[in-house]
N, C-alpha and C positions, 0 to 999 in steps of 0.2 A: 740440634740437628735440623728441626724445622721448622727453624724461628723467620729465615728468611724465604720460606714460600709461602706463597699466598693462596688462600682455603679455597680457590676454585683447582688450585692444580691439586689439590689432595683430594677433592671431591672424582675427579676426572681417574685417578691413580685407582679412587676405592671402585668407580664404577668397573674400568679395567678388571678387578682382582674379581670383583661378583659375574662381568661377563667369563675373563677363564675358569673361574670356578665352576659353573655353568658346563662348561667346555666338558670337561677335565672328570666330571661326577661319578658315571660311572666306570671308567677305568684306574681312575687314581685315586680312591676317595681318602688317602693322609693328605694329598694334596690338593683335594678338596676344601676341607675344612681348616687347611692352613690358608687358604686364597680365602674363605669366608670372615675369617677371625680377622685377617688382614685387613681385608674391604671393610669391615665394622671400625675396627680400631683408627684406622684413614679416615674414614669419615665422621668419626667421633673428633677426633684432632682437629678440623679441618670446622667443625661447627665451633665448639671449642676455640679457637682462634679468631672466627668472626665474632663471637660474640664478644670475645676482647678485646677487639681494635675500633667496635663502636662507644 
């Protein structure tokens, strides 16, 4: 699924999901820590793949 994007657009996705997270904290906090889990996991992917393609 995210073999053809390239680790700046995942880096930029994870930052997105940590700024809504952000957002989002105190009125939604399931949807909190589903945007935090996300933005980690995205940005784990996304170093993960650079380190690959060097």
């Amino acid at each position: 699924m995210f073999k053809n994007i390239a680790p700046i657009y995942l880096y930029m996705i994870s930052v997105v999901c940590f700024v809504i997270a952000n957002l989002v904290r105190e009125q939604f906090l399931i949807l909190y820590y589903i945007l935090l889990i996300t933005g980690v996991l995205l940005f784990v992917l996304g170093f993960k793949k650079r380190i690959n393609n060097k």
